[in-house]
C-alpha positions in Angstrom: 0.0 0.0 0.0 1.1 3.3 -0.6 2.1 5.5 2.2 3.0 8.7 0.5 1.6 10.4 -2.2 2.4 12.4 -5.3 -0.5 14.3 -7.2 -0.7 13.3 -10.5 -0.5 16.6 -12.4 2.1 18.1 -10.4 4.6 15.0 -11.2 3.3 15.4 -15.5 4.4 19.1 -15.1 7.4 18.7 -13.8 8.8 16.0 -16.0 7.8 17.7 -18.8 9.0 21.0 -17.5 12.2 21.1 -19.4 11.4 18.6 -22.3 12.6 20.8 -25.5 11.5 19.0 -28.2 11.2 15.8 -27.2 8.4 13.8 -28.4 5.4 12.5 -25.7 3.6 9.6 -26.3 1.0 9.4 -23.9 -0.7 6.1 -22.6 -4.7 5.5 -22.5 -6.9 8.1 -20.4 -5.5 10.1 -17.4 -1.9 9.9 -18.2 -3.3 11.5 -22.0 -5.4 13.8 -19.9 -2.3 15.0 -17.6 -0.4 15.5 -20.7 -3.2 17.8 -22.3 -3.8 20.0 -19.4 -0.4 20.7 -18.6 1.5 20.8 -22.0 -0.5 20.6 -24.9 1.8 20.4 -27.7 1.4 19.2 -31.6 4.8 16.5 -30.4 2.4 15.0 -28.4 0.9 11.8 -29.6 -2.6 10.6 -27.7 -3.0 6.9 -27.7 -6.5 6.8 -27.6 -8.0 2.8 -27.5 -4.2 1.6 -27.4 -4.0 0.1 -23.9 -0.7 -1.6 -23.5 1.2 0.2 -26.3 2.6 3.4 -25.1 5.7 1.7 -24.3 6.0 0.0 -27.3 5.3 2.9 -29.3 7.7 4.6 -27.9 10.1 2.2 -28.4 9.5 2.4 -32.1 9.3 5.9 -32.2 12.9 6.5 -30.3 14.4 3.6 -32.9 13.2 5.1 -36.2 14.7 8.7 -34.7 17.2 8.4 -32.8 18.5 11.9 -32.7 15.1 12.9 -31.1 14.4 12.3 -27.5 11.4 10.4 -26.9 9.4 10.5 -23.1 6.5 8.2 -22.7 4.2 8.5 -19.9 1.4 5.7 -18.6 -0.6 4.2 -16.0 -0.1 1.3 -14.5 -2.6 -0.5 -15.4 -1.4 0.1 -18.9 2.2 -0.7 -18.1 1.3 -4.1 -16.5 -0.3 -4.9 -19.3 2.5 -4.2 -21.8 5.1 -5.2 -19.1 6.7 -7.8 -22.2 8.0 -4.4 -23.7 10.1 -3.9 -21.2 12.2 -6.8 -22.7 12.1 -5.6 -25.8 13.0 -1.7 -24.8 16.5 -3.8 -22.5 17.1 -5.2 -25.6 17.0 -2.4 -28.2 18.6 0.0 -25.2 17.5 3.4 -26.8 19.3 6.0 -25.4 16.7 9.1 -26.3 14.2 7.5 -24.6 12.7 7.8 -21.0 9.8 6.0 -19.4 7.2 7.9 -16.7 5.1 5.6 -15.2 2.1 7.1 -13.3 1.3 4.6 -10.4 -1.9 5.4 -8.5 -2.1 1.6 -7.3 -6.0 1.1 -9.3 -7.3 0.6 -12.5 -8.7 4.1 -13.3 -10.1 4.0 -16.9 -12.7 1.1 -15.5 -13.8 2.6 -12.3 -10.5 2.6 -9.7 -10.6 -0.9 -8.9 -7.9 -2.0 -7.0 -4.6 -2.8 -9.3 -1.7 -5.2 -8.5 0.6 -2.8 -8.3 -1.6 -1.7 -5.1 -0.7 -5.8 -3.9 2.6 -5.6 -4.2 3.7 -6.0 -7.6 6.6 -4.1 -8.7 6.7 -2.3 -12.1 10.4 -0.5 -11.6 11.8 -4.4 -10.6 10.0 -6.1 -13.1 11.4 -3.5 -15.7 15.2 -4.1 -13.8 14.3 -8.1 -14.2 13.5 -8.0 -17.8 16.9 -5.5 -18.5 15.9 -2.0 -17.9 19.0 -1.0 -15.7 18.0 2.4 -14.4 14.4 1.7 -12.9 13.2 3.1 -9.9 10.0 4.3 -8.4 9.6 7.5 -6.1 7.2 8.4 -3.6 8.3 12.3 -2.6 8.6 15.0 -2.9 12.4 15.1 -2.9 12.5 12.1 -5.0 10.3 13.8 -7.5 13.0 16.9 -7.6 15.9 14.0 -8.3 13.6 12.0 -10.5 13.1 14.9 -12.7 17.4 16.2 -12.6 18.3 12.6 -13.8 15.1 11.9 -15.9 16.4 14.9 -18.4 20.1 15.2 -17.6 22.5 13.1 -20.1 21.5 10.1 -22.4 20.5 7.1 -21.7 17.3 4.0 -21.2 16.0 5.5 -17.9 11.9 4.4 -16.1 10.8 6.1 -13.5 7.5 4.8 -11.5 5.7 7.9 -9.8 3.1 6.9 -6.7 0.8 9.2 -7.4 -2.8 10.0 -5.3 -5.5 8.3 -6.6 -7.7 11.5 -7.1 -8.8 12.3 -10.9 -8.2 16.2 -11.6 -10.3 17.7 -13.9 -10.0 15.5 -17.3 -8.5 17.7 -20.2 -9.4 16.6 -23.4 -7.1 16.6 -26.2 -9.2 15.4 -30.3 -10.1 12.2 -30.0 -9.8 11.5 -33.8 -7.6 9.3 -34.4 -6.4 10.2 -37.9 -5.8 14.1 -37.0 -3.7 13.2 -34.0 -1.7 10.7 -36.3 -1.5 13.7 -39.1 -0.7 16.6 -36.8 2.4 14.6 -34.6 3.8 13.2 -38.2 3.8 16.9 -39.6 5.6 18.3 -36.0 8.2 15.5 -36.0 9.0 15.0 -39.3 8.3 18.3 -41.2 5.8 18.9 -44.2 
């Protein structure tokens, strides 16, 4: 159980703070939500109906440009369910891309029920076991501030799991069409 809390959108603003132009990819629901209401930004790519493939998406976005940094931030539930991409993200070892994983400990897009991570299940170690060597989760404050100095100093395969409070903040919507998300993040990242 969790016994300190981060809020949600105070831990999305701060990692994305000092981004540049890195590309976002956000994961299903709140973490999209976070995303819209603290940076909107045409390098942000919403994930709507994708649940388990912000990881990997980002995987294949920080492969095909590697010159470009690449931050994708998640649930928990979504990460648990894509937690086989972590094997593949060890394996490939990007160094332009960094993982945010927003833990609130319950499965929020289907009506908070408790999630495993709330039972004891680790996402940071199970990303260490499957290869990811810089994995850790945080819980304060002061971890927050350290998080964020590491999370966009230097180069380098880096996942960072946030315990965040379970509350839902007002929900920001960014287009839910599919096809103009798609269209405007290819324009912003590759021009035309």
């Amino acid at each position: 159980m969790v016994t300190s809390l981060l809020d949600r959108r105070d831990v999305v603003s701060a990692f994305l703070k000092d981004r540049g132009q890195a590309a976002v990819v956000c994961g299903l629901g709140s973490s999209t939500w976070d995303v819209a209401a603290v940076d909107p930004n045409d390098r942000n790519f919403y994930s709507w109906g994708a649940m388990g493939g912000a990881v990997s998406m980002g995987l294949g976005l920080a492969l095909a440009q590697p010159d470009m940094r690449v931050i994708v931030i998640t649930g928990d539930g979504e990460a648990m369910m894509g937690v086989g991409s972590f094997a593949t993200v060890a394996a490939k070892r990007p160094a332009n891309l960094s993982i945010l994983v927003l833990d609130n400990e319950h499965y929020g897009e289907t009506g908070m029920q408790p999630a495993h991570t709330g039972a004891g299940a680790d996402i940071a170690m199970m990303a260490r076991g499957a290869g990811v060597a810089d994995a850790t989760t945080i819980r304060t404050d002061s971890e927050l501030a350290a998080a964020v100095d590491s999370f966009h100093s230097g180069v380098g395969l880096r996942l960072i799991v946030a315990k965040i409070d379970p509350a839902s903040p007002p929900r920001v919507m960014p287009t839910r069409d599919a096809v103009e998300n798609k269209l405007t993040f290819r324009r912003t990242i590759l021009g035309g």
